[in-house]
PAZAPA-4460 file (N, C-alpha, C; in steps of 0.05 Angstrom, whole numbers, plus 32768, in hexadecimal, padded with zeros to 4 digits):
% residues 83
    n_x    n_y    n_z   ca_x   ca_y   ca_z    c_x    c_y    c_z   seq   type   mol
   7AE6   85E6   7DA4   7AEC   85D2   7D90   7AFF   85BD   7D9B     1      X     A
   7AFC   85A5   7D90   7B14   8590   7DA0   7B2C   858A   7D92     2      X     A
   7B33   8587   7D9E   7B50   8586   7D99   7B50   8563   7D85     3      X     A
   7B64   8561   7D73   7B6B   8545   7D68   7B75   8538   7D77     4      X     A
   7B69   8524   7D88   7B76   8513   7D97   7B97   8503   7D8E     5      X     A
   7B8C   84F4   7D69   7B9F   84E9   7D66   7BA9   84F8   7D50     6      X     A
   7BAE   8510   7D46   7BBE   851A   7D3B   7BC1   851B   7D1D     7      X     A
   7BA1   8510   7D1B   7B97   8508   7D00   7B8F   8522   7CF6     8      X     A
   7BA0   8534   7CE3   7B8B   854E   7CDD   7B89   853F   7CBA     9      X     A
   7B94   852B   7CB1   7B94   8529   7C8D   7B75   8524   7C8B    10      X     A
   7B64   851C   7CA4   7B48   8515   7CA2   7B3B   852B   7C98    11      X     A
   7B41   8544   7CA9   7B2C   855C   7CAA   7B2F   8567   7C8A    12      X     A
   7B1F   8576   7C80   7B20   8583   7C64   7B2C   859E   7C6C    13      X     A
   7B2E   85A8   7C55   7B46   85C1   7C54   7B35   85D9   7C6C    14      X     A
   7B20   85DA   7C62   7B0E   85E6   7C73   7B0A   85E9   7C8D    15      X     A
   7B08   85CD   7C9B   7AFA   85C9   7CB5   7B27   85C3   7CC3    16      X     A
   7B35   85BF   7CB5   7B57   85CB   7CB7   7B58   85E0   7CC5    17      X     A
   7B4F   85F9   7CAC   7B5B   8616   7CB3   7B44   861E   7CC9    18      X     A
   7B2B   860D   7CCB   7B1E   8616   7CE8   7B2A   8612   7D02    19      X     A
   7B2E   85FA   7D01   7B3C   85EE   7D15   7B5D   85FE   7D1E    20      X     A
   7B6A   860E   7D09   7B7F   8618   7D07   7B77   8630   7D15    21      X     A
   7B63   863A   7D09   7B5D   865A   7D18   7B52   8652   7D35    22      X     A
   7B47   8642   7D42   7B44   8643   7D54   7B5C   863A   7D64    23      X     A
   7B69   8629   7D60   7B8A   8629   7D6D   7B97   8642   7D77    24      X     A
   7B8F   8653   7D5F   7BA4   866E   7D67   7B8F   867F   7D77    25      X     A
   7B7C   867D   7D77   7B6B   8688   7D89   7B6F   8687   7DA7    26      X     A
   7B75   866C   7DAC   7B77   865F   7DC5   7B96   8663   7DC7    27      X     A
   7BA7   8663   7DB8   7BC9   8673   7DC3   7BC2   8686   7DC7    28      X     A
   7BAF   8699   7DBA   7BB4   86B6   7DB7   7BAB   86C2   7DD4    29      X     A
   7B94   86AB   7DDE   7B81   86B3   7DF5   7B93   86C0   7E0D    30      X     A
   7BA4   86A4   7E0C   7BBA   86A5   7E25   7BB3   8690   7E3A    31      X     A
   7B98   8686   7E39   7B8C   867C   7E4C   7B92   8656   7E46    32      X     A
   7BA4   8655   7E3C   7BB2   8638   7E37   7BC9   8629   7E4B    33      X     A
   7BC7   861C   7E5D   7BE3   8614   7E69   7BEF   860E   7E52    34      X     A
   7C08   860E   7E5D   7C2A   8609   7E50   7C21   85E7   7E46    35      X     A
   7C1E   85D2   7E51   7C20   85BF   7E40   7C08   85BD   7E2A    36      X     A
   7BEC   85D0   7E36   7BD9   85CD   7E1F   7BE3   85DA   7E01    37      X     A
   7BF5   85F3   7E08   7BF7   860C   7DF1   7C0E   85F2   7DE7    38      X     A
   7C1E   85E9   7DF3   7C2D   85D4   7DDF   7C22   85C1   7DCF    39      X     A
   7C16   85B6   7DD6   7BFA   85A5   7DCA   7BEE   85B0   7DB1    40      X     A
   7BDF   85C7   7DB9   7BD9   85D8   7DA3   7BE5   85DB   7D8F    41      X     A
   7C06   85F3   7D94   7C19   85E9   7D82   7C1A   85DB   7D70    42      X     A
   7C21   85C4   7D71   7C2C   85AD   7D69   7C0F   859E   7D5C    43      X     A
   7BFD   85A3   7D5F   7BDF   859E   7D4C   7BDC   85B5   7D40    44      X     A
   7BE0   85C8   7D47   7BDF   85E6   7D31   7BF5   85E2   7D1A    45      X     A
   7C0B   85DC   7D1A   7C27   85D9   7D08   7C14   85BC   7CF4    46      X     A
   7C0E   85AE   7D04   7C01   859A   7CF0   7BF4   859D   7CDF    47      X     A
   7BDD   85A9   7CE9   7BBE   85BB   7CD5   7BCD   85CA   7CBC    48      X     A
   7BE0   85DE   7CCE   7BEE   85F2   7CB6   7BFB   85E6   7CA6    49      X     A
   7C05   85D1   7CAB   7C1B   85BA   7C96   7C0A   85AF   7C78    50      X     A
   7BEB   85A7   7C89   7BDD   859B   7C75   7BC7   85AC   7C68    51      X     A
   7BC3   85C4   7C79   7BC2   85D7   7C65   7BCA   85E6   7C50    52      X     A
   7BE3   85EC   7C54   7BF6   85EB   7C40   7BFC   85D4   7C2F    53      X     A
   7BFA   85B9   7C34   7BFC   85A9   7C1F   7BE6   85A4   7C0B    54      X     A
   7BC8   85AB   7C1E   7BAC   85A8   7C05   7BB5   85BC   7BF1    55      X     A
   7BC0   85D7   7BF8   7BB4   85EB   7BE2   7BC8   85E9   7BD4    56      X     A
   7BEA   85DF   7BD4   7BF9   85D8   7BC0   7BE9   85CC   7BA9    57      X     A
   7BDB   85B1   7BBC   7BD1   859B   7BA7   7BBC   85B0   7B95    58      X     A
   7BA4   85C3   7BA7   7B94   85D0   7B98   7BA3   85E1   7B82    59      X     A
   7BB2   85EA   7B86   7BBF   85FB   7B77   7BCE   85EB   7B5D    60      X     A
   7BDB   85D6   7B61   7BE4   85C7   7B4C   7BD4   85C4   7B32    61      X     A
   7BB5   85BC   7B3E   7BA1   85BC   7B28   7B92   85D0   7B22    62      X     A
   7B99   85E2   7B26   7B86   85FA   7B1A   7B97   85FE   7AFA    63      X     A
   7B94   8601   7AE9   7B94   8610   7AD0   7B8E   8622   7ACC    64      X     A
   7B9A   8637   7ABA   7B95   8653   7AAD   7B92   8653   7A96    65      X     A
   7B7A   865E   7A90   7B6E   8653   7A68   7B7A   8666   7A5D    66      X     A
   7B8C   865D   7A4E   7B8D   8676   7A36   7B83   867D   7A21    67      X     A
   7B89   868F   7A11   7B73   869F   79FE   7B84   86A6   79EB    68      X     A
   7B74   86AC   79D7   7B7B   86AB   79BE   7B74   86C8   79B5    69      X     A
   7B8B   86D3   79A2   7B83   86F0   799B   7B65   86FC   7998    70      X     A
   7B4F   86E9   7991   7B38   86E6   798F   7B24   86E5   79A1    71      X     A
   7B35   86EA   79C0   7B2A   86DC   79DE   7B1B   86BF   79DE    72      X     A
   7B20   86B1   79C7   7B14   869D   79CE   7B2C   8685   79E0    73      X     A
   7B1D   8678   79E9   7B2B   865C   79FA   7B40   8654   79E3    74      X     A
   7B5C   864C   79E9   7B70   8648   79E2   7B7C   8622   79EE    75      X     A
   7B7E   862A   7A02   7B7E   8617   7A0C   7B85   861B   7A29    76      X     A
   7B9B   8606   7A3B   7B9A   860F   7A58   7BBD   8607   7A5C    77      X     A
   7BC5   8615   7A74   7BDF   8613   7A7C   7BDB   8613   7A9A    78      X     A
   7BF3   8607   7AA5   7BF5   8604   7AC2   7BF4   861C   7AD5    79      X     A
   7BE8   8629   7AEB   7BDB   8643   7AF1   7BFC   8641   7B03    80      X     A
   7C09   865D   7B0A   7C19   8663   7B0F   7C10   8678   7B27    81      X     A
   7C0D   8677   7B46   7C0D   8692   7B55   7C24   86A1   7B51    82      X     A
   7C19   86C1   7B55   7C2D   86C7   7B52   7C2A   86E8   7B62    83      X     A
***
């Protein structure tokens, strides 16, 4: 897989992100990286993870949890809380 030349990961979707992320650690994990490539890597891996973590805040922001009414019927909706 190639590397982001210019360090653009806000392009990629959350998806083709955490691909690009798993193969990063693949390639630290290998061993088979010189010292300035595994820095490289690095420093485009911290990126991916940055904006991966920032999509699923946003995903997460908008999810809702319907509530229900003694009746189980739809109630209405509240802000979804992980937990």
């Amino acid at each position: 897989m190639e590397t982001q030349a210019n360090g653009d990961v806000a392009a990629l979707s959350f998806e083709e992100a955490l691909k690009r992320l798993e193969a990063i650690v693949s390639r630290l994990e290998s061993g088979d990286a010189t010292l300035d490539e595994s820095i490289s890597l690095y420093a485009e891996g911290d990126k991916l993870r940055a904006q991966c973590e920032a999509r699923l805040a946003s995903a997460q922001a908008r999810i809702e949890k319907i509530t229900l009414g003694q009746d189980g019927r739809p109630t209405g909706v509240q802000p979804f809380e992980a937990g």
